[in-house]
C-alpha positions, -999 to 999 in steps of 0.1 A, spaced: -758 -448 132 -748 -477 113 -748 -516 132 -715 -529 129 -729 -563 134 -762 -565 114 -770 -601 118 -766 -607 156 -800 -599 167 -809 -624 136 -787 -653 154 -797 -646 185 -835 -648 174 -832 -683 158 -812 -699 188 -837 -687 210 -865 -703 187 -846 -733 184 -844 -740 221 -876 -732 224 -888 -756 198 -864 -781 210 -884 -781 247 -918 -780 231 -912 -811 206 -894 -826 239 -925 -819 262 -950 -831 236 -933 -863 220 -922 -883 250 -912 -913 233 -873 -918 230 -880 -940 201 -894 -908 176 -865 -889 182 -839 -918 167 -825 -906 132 -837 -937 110 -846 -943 68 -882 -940 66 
């Protein structure tokens, strides 16, 4: 049987990641300051 919708499980893999990176970089940098978009 062909998927009709090849990529989904793809998506749905790397938004899952993403929020899980998201809450690991948020548990381990606590510093509000390191998370401000600035020139380096």
């Amino acid at each position: 049987k062909d998927d009709p919708h090849p990529y989904t499980s793809t998506a749905i893999l790397n938004l899952i990641a993403a929020i899980q990176y998201t809450c690991i970089a948020a548990i381990t940098e606590r510093d509000a300051s390191a998370w401000k978009r600035r020139w380096d």
